[in-house]
C-alpha positions as a LaTeX table, in Angstrom:
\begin{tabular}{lrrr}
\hline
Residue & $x$ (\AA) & $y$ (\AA) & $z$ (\AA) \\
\hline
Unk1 & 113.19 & $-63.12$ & $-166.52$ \\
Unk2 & 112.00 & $-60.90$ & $-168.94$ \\
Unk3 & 110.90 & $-60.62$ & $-172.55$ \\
Unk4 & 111.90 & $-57.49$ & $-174.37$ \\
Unk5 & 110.38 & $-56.49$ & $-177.81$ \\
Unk6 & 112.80 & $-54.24$ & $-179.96$ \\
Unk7 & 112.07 & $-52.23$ & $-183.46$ \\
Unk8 & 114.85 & $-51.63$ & $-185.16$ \\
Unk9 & 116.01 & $-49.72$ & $-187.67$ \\
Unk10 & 119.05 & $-49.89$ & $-190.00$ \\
Unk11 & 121.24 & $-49.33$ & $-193.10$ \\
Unk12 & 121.90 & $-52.44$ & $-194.47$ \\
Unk13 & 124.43 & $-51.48$ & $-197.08$ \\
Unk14 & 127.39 & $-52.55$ & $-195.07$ \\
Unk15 & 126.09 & $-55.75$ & $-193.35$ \\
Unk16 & 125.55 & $-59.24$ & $-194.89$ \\
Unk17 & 121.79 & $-59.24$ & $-193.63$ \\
Unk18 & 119.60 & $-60.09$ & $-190.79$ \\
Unk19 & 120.69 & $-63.65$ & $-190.06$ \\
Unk20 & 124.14 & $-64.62$ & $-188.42$ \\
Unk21 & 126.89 & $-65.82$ & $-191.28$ \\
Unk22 & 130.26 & $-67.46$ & $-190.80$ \\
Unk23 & 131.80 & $-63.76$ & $-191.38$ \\
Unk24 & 129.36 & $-62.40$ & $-188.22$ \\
Unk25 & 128.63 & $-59.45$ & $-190.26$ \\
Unk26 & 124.68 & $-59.88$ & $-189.82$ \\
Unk27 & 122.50 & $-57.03$ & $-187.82$ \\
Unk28 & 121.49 & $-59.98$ & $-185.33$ \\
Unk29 & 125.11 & $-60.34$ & $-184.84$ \\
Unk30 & 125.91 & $-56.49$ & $-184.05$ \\
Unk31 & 122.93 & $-56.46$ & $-181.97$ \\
Unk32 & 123.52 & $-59.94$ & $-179.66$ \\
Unk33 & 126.94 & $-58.75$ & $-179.19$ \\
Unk34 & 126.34 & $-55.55$ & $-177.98$ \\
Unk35 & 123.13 & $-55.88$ & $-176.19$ \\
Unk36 & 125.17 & $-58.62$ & $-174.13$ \\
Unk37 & 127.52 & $-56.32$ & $-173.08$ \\
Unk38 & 125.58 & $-54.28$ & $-171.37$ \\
Unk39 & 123.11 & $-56.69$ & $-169.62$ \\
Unk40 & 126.64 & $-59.34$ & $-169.23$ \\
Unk41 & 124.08 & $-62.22$ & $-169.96$ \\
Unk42 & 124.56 & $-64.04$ & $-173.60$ \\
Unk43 & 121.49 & $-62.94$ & $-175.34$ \\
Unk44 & 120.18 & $-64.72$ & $-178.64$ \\
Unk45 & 117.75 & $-62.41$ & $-180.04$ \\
Unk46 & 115.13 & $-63.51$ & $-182.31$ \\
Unk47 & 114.26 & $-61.28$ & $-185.63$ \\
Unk48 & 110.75 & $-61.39$ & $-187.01$ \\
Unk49 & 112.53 & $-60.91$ & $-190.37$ \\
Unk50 & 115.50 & $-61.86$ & $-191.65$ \\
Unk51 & 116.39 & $-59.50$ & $-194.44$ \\
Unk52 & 118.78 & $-59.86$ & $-196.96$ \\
Unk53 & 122.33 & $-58.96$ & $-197.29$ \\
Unk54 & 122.02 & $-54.54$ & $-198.29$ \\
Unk55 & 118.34 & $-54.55$ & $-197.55$ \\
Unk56 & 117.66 & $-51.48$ & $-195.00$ \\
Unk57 & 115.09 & $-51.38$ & $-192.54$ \\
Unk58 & 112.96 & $-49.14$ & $-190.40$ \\
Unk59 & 110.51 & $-51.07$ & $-188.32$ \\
Unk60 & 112.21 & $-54.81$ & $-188.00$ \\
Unk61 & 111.17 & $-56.42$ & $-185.16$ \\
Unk62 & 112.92 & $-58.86$ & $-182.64$ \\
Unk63 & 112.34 & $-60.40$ & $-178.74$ \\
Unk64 & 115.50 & $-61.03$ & $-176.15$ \\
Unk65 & 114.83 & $-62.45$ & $-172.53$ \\
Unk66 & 117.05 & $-61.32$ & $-170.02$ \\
Unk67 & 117.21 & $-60.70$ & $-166.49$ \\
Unk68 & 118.71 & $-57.01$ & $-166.46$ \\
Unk69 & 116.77 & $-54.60$ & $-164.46$ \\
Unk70 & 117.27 & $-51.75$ & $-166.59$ \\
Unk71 & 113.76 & $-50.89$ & $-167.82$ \\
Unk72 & 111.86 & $-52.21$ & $-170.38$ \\
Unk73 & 111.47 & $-48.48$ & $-172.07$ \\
Unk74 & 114.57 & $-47.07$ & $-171.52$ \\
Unk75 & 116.74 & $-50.55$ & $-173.27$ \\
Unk76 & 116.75 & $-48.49$ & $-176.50$ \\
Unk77 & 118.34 & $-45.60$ & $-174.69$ \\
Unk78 & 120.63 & $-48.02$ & $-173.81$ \\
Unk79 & 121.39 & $-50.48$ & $-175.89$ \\
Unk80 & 121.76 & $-47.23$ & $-178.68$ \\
Unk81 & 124.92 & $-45.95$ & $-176.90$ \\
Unk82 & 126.75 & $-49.36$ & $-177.52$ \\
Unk83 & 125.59 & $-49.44$ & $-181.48$ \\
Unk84 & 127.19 & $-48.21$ & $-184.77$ \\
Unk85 & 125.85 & $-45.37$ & $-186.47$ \\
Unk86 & 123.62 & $-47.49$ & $-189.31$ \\
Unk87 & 121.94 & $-49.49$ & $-186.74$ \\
Unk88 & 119.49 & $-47.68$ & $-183.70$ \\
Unk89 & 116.67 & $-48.85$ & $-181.37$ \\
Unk90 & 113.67 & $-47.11$ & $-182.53$ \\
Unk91 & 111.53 & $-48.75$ & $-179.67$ \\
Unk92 & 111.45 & $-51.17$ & $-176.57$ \\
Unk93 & 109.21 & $-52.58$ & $-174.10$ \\
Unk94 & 107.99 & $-55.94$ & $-172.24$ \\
Unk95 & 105.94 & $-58.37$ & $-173.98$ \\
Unk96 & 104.75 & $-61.88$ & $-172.83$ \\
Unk97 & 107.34 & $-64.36$ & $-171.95$ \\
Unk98 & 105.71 & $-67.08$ & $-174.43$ \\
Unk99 & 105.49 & $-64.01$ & $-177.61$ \\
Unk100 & 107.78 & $-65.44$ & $-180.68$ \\
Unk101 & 107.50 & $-63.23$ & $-183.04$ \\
Unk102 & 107.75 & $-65.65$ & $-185.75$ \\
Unk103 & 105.07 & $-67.24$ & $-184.86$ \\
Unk104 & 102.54 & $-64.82$ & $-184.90$ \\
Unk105 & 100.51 & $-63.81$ & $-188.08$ \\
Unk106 & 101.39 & $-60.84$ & $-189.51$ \\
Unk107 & 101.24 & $-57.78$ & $-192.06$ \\
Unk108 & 104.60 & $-56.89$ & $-193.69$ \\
Unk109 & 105.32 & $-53.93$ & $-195.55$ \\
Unk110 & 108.25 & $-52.98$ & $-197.67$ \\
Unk111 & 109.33 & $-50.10$ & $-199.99$ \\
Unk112 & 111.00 & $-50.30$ & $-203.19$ \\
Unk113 & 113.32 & $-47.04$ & $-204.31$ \\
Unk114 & 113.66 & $-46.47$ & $-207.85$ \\
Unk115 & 115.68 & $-43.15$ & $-208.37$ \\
Unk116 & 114.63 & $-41.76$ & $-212.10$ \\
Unk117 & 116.70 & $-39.05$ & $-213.31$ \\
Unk118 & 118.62 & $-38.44$ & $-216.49$ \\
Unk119 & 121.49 & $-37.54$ & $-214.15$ \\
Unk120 & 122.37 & $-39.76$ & $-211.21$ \\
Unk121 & 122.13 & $-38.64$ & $-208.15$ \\
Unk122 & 124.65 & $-39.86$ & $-205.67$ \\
Unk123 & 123.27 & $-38.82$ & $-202.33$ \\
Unk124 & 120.28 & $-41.40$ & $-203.56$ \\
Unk125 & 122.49 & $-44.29$ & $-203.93$ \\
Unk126 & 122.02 & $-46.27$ & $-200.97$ \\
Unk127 & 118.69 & $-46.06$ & $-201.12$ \\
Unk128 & 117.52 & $-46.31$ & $-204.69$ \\
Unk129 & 118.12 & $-48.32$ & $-207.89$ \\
Unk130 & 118.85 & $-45.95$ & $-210.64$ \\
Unk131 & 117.36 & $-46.13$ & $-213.81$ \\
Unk132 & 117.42 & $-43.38$ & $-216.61$ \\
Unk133 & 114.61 & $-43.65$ & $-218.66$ \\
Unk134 & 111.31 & $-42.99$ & $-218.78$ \\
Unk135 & 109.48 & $-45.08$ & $-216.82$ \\
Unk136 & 104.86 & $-45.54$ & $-217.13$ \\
Unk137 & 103.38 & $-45.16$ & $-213.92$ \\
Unk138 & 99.64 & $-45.40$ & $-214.83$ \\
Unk139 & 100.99 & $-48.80$ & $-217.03$ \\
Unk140 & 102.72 & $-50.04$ & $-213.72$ \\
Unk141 & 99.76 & $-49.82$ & $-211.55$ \\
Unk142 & 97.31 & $-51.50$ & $-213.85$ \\
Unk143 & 99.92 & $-54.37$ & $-213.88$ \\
Unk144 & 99.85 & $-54.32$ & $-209.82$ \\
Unk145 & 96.05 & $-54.53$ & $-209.60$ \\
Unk146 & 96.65 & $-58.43$ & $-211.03$ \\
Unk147 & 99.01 & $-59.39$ & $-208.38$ \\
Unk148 & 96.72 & $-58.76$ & $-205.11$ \\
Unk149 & 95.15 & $-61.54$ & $-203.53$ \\
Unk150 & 96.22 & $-65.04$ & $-202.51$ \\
Unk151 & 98.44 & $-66.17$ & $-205.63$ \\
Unk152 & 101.04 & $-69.26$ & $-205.81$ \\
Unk153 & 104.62 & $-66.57$ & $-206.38$ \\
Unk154 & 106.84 & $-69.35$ & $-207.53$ \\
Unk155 & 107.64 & $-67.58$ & $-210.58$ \\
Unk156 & 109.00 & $-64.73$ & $-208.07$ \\
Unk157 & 111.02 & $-66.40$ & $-206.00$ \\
Unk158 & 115.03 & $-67.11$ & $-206.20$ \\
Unk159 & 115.24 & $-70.59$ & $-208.13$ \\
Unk160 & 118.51 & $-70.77$ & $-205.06$ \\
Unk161 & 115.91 & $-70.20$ & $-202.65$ \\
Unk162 & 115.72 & $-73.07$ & $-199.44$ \\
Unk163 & 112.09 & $-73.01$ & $-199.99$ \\
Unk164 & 112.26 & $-74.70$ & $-203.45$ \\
Unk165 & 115.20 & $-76.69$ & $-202.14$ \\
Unk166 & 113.16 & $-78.26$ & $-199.27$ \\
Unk167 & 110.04 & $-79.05$ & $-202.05$ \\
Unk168 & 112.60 & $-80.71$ & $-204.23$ \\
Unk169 & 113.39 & $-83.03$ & $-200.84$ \\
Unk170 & 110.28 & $-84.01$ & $-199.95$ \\
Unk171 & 109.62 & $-84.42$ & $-203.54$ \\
Unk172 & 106.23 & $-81.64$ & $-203.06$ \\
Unk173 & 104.83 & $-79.80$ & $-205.52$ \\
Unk174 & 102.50 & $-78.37$ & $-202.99$ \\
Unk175 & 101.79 & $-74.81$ & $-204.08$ \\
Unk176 & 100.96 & $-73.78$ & $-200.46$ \\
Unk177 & 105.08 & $-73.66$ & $-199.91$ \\
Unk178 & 104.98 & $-70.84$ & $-202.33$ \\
Unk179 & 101.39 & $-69.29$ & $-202.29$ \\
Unk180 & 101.04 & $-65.84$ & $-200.39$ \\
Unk181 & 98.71 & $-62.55$ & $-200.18$ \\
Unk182 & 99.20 & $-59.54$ & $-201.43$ \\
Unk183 & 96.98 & $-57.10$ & $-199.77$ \\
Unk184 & 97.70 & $-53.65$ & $-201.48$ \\
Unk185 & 100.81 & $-52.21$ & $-204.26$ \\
Unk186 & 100.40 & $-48.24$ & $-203.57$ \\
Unk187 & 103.11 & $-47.16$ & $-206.96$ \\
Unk188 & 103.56 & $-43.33$ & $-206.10$ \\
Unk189 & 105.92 & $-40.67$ & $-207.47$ \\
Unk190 & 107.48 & $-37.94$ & $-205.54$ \\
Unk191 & 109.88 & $-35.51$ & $-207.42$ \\
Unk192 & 111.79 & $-38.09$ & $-209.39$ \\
Unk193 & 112.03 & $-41.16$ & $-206.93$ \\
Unk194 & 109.26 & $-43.58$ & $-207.56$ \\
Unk195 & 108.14 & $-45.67$ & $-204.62$ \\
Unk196 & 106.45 & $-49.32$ & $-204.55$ \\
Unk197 & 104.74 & $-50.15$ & $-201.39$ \\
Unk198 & 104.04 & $-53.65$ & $-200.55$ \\
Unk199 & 101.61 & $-55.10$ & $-197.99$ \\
Unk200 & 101.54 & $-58.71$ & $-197.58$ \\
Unk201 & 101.13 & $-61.83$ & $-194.95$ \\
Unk202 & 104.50 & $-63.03$ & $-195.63$ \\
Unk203 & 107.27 & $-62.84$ & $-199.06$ \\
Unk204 & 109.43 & $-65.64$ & $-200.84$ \\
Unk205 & 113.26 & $-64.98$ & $-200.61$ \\
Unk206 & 113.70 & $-61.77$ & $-203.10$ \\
Unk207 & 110.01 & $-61.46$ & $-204.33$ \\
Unk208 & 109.16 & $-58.03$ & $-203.69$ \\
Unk209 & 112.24 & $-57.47$ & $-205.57$ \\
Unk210 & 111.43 & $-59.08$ & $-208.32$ \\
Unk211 & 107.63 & $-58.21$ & $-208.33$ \\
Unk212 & 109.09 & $-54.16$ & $-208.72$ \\
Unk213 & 111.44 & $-56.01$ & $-211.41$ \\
Unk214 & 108.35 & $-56.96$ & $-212.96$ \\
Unk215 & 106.16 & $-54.13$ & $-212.85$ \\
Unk216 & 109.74 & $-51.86$ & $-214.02$ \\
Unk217 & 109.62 & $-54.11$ & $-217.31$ \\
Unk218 & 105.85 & $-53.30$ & $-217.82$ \\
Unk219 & 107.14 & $-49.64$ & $-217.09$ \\
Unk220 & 109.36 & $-49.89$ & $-219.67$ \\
Unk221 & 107.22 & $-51.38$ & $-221.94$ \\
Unk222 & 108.67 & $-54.53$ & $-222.28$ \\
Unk223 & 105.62 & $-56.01$ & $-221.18$ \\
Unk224 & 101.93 & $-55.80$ & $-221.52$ \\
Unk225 & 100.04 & $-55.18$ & $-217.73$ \\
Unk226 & 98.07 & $-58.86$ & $-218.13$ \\
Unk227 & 101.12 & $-60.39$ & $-219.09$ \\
Unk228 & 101.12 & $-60.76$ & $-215.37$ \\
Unk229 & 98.34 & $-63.44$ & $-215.21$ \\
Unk230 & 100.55 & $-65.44$ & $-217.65$ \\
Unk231 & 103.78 & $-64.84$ & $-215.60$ \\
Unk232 & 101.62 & $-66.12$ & $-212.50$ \\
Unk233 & 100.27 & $-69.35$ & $-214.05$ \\
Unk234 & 103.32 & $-70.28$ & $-215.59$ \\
Unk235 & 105.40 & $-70.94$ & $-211.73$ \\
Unk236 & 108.52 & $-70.34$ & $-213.52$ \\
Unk237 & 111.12 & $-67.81$ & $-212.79$ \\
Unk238 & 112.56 & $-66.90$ & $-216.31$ \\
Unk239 & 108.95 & $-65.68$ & $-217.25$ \\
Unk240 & 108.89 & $-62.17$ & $-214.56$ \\
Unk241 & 111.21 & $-59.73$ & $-215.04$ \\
Unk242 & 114.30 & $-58.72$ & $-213.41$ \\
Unk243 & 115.92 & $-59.34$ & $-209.77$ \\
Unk244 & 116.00 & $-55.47$ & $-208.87$ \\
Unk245 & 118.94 & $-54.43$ & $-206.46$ \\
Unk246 & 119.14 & $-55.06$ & $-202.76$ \\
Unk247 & 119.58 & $-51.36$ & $-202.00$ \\
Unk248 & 116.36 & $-49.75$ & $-203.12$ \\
Unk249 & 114.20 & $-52.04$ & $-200.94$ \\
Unk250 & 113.18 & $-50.83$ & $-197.20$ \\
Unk251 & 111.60 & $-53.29$ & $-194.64$ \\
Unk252 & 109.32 & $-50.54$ & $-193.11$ \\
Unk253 & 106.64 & $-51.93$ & $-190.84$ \\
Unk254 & 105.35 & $-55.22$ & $-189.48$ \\
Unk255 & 102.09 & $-55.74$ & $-187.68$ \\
Unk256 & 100.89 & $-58.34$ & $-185.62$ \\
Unk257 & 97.49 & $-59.26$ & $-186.11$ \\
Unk258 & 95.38 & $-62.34$ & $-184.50$ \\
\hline
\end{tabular}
């Protein structure tokens, strides 16, 4: 038996996430299906993250075992013949038989998309949330400087989320269910697509989303930079700013570290 390790990369505009729903539109769906075709076992993969329903990736990461003895290195070769055209392989090789990647501690890093244009641009709109108007950079990144570090994000998270459901149970008000770090927000422009770049140990069902929500209200000038502090102490959603679209956000890298 072997353990194979698999980075994958996909549009998620026409799937219903990572995670398998009762319609078994999910990538993990796509990819146990056809990645149990080939080897003719029943493989269960197991995502490192489980991205939400239109959020792309380019470096998700997930483990299989399976007794097939096609190569470790060549199963993206493979596997990528069998797959639609919005989902590919990028990578594949053995790893130890007791690796979970969920488990492990580790640096995520997502993009945020925001296409700026007087004019929308519709070979952007997968990949981008539109938005017209002028937007502050240099007000944007002195917002981000007061979100790095180890915070409690309960005022970004989904008030729907299972997290808060499951402290509501147990009747916690723990902040560690919610706390995080934030280790860098790079805010860069290129031509008129403005990019948020997120590094963190781990994110709260839609907060990077509504972190660039956030920071796009202080943008707009809706709110001061160090209105953040308040936002953070407060632990209450309606205080940050708005739930930005699944589209514009990108799942680009994870990295295992000890």
């Amino acid at each position: 038996m072997k353990r194979i390790m698999i980075k994958i990369a996909y549009d998620g505009s026409n799937y219903k996430g990572w995670q398998t729903g009762d319609k078994k539109n999910g990538i993990e769906d796509i990819l146990n299906d056809r990645i149990s075709k080939l080897t003719g076992e029943k493989i269960e993969i197991i995502g490192t993250s489980r991205t939400d329903s239109g959020v792309h990736a380019s470096g998700n990461i997930a483990v299989f075992n399976t007794e097939s003895d096609i190569r470790p290195d060549k199963f993206c070769y493979a596997i990528n013949n069998l797959l639609p055209p919005d989902i590919a392989i990028l990578e594949s090789k053995e790893v130890d038989a007791n690796f979970h990647p969920r488990k492990c501690n580790t640096i995520k890093t997502y993009i945020y998309r925001i296409h700026t244009a007087k004019i929308r641009n519709p070979l952007k709109e997968h990949f981008a949330h539109y938005v017209y108007y002028d937007i502050n950079i240099d007000k944007m990144k002195a917002a981000s400087k007061y979100l790095i570090g180890v915070h409690d994000f309960k005022s970004f998270i989904n008030p729907d989320s299972q997290t808060l459901k499951l402290a509501k149970e147990l009747n916690n008000n723990d902040s560690s269910l919610t706390t995080r770090e934030i280790y860098s927000i790079d805010i860069t422009k290129n031509d008129d697509v403005i990019m948020f770049k997120i590094k963190g140990n781990g994110f709260l069902y839609h907060m990077v989303r509504i972190i660039c929500g956030t920071l796009l209200k202080v943008g707009m000038n809706m709110f001061e930079p160090d209105y953040i502090v308040e936002i953070l102490d407060k632990k209450d959603r309606k205080y940050a700013g708005f739930t930005l679209p699944a589209k514009g956000l990108t799942l680009e890298n994870i990295e295992f570290v000890n």
